[in-house]
C-alpha positions in Angstrom: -32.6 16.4 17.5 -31.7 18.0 14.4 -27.9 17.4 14.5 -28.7 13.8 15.6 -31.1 13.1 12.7 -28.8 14.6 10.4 -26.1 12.1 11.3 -27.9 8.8 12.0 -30.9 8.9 9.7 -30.7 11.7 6.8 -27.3 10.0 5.5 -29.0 6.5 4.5 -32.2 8.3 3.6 -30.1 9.9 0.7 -28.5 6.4 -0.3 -31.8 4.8 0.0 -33.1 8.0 -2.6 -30.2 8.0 -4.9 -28.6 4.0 -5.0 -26.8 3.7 -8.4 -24.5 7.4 -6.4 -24.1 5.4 -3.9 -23.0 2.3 -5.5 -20.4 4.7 -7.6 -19.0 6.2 -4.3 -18.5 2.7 -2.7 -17.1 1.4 -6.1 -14.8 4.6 -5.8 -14.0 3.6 -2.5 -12.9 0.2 -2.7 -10.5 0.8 -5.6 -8.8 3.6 -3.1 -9.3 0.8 -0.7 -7.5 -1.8 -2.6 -4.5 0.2 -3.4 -4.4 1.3 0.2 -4.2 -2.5 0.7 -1.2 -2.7 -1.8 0.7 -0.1 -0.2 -0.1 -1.9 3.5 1.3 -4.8 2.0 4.8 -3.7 1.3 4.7 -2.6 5.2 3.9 -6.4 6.2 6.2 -8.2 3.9 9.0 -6.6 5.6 7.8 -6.4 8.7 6.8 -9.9 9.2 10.5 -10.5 7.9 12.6 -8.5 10.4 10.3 -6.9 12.8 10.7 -3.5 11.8 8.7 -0.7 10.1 10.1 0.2 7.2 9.5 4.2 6.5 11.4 4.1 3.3 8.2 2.3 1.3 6.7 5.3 0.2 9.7 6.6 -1.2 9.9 3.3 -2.7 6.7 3.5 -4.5 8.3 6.9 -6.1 11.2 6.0 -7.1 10.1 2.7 -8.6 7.5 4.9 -10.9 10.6 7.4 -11.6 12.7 4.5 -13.0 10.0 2.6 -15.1 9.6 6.9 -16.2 13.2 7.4 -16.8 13.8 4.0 -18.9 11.3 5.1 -21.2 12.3 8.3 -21.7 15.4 7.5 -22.6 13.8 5.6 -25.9 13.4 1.9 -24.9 10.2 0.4 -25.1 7.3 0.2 -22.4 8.0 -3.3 -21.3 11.3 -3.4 -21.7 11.4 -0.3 -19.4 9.1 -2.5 -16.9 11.7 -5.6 -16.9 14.6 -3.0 -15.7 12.5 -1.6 -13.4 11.9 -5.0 -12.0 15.5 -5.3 -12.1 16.5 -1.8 -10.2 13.9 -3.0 -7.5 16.1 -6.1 -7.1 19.3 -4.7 -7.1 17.9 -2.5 -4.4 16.6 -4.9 -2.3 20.3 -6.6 -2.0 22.1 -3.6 -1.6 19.7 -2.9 1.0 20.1 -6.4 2.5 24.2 -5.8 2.0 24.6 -2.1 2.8 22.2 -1.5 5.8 20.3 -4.7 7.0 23.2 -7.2 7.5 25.3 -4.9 9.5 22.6 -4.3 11.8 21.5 -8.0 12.4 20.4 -8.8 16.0 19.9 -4.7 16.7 17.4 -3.2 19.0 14.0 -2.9 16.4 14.7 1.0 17.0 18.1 0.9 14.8 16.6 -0.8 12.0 13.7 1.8 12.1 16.1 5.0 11.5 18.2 2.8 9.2 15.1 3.0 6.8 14.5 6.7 7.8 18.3 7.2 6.4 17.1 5.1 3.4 14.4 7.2 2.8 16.8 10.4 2.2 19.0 8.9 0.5 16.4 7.2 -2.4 15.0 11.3 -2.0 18.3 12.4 -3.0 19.5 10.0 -5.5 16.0 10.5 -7.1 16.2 13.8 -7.5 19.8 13.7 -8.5 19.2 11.4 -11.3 15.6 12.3 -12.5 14.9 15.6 -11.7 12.4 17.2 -9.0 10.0 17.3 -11.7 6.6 15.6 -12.1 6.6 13.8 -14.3 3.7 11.9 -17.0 3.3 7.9 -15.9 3.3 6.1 -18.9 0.2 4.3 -18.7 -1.2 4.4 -22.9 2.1 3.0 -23.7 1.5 0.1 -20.7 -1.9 -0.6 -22.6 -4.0 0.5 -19.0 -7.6 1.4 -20.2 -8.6 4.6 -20.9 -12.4 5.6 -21.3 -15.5 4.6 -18.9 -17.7 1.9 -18.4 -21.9 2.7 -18.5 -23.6 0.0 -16.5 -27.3 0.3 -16.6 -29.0 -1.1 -13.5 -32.6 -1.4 -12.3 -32.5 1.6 -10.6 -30.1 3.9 -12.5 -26.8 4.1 -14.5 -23.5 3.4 -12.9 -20.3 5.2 -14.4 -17.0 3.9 -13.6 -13.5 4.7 -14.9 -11.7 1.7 -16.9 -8.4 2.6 -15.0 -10.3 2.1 -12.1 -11.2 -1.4 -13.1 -7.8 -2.0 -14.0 -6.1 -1.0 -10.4 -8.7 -2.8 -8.4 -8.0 -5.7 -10.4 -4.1 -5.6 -10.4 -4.3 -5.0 -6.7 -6.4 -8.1 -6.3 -4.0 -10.4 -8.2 -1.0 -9.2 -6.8 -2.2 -9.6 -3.5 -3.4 -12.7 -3.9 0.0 -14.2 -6.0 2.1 -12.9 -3.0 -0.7 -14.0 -0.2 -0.6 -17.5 -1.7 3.2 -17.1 -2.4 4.6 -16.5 1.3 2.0 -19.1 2.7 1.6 -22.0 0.6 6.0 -22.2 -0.6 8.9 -23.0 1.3 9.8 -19.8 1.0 7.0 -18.5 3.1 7.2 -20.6 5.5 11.0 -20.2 5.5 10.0 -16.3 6.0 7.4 -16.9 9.0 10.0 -18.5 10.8 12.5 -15.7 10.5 9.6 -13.0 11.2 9.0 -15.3 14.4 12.6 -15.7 16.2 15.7 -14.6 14.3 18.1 -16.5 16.1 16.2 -19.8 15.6 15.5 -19.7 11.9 19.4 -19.4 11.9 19.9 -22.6 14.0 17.7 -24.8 11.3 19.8 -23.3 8.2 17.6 -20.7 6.7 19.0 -17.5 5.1 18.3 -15.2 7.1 20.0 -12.9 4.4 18.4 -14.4 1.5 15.2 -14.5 2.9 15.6 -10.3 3.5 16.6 -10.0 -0.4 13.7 -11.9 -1.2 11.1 -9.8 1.3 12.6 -6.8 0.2 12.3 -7.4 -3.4 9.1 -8.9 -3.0 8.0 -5.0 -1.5 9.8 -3.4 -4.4 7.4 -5.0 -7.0 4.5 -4.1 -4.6 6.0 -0.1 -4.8 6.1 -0.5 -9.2 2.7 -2.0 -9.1 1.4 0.9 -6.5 3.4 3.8 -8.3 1.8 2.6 -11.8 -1.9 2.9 -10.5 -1.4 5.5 -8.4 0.5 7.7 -10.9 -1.9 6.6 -14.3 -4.4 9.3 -11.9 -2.1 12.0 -11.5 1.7 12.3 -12.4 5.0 10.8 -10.7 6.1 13.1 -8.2 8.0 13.0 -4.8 4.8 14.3 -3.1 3.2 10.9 -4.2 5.5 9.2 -1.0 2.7 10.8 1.3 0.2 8.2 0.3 2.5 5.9 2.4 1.4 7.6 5.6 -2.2 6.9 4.6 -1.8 3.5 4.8 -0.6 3.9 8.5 -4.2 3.1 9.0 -4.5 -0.3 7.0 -2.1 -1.4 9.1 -3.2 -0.6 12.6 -7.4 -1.6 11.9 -5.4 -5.1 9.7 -2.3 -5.9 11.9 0.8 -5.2 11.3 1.6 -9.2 10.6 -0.9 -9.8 8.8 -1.5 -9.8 4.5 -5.2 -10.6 4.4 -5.4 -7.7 7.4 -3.9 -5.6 5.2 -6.9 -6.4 2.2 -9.9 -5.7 4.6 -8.1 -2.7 6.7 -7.6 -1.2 3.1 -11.1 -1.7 2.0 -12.6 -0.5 5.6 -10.7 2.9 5.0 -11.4 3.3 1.4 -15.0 3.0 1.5 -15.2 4.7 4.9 -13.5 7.7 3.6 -15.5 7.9 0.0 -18.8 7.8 2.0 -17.9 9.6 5.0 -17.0 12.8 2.8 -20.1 12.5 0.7 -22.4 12.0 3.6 -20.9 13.1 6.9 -18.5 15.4 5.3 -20.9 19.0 4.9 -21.5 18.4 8.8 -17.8 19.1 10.0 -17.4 21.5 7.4 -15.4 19.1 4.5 -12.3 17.1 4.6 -13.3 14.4 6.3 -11.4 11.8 3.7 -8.1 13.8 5.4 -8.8 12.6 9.2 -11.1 10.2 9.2 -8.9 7.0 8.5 -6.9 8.0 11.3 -10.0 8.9 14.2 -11.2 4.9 13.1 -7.0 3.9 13.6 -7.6 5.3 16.6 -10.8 3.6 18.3 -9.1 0.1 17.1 -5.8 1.2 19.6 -8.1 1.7 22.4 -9.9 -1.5 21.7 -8.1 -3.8 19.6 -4.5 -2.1 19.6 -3.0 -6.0 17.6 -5.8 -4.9 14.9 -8.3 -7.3 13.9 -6.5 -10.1 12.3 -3.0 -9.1 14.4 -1.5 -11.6 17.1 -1.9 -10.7 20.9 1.4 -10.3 22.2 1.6 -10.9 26.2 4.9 -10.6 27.9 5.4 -11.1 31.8 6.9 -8.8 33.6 
């Protein structure tokens, strides 16, 4: 009885006792959760595009970081720095559309996969080659991103929350939005749900299918700056960052893996689960429950709801 009032019934008498904590830990939790979102989303764009998962996006969000880094450390100003970083992304996105994507058009989904594992290396090795293994310091003062905390004052306590923290959520939110309203309300998005829905056919009514990849591509290459920015403003720009990639493995199974507002509510589900799961479930399974706990709720939705919750069924005879 003990174990079982401990883990349905002490946990919301401590948020009931303590309410401006727990409002901080879901706050805490939904800026994770909408970063996790903005990572997911790079996954969709492509994959709605050609059908494949691309496993060089975490890499991507590393690199991208370790270009906007490198500009500016050779002397050129913030922005400037930003605007070529843009422009690396792009030229990136074509030379992956040239190099490995257009050679490999009508493949099994299989070949496309390893053709972004190979990616991956290579963006690991050229990284390295050209900036160093390093960390290195994200330049966020020089971006202008917020520094210093906010104090709100509620009826039943103070709230403190980081400025940055303010400033990712609400990037994330924007950016999501631009490209949600982007790639469904333009002729380019409708031009792209028709190549993520039959190749072959898209063709056969004159769109691009290559163009449409440069565009998808690019389009997850400013997702990766934006992602790198946030995520490195908290820490420094590393090649360890590309892990945060796998965490958003999750988003994508409880979202779909089709699906950009999916993407928005998988992210937040996961961010606020893991916040309050480690403050109030964590001490019972000795700690690190933020490490597993995304993917035991990834899990459950397989079992249950294996499309995720905004995914498309997909029934094939046999």
């Amino acid at each position: 009885m003990e174990v079982l009032y401990n883990v349905l019934i002490n946990p919301f008498v401590e948020m009931g006792s303590n309410p401006a904590f727990f409002i901080k830990v879901v706050w805490e939790g939904f800026v994770a959760g909408t970063l996790y979102a903005l990572i997911a989303l790079g996954f969709v764009l492509i994959f709605k595009a050609s059908g494949v998962f691309n496993f060089a996006q975490g890499i991507m969000v590393v690199f991208a970081a370790l270009t906007l880094v490198g500009f500016h450390a050779l002397g050129i100003p913030a922005y400037v720095s930003l605007a070529l970083a843009i422009g690396v992304m792009l030229v990136l996105a074509i030379s992956v559309e040239r190099l490995v994507l257009r050679p490999l058009v009508n493949q099994p989904d299989i070949i496309l996969f390893m053709a972004t594992i190979g990616l991956t290396y290579f963006l690991i090795g050229f990284g390295e080659f050209v900036f160093g293994g390093d960390p290195k310091v994200m330049i966020s003062q020089e971006l202008g991103l917020p520094r210093g905390i906010y104090r709100l004052d509620l009826p039943f306590g103070r709230v403190v929350i980081q400025k940055l923290d303010v400033a990712a959520a609400a990037t994330a939110i924007i950016l999501v939005a631009a490209l949600a309203v982007f790639f469904s309300k333009t002729r380019i998005g409708r031009a792209l749900r028709a190549v993520a829905d039959d190749h072959q056919a898209a063709l056969s009514v004159g769109i691009s299918l290559n163009q449409i990849w440069v565009i998808v591509w690019f389009a997850a290459g400013i997702v990766a700056l934006a992602t790198g920015i946030m995520w490195s403003a908290k820490s420094d720009v590393s090649f360890a960052l590309q892990i945060i990639a796998l965490r958003a493995l999750p988003v994508l199974i409880l979202g779909g893996f089709t699906s950009v507002p999916g993407a928005i509510v998988g992210g937040l589900i996961i961010g606020v689960g893991e916040k309050v799961g480690e403050l109030y479930w964590g001490s019972l399974v000795g700690g690190g429950i933020d490490s597993w706990l995304a993917f035991f709720i990834a899990l459950v939705f397989l079992m249950f709801r294996p499309q995720g919750l905004f995914g498309e069924k997909i029934i094939e005879r046999v």
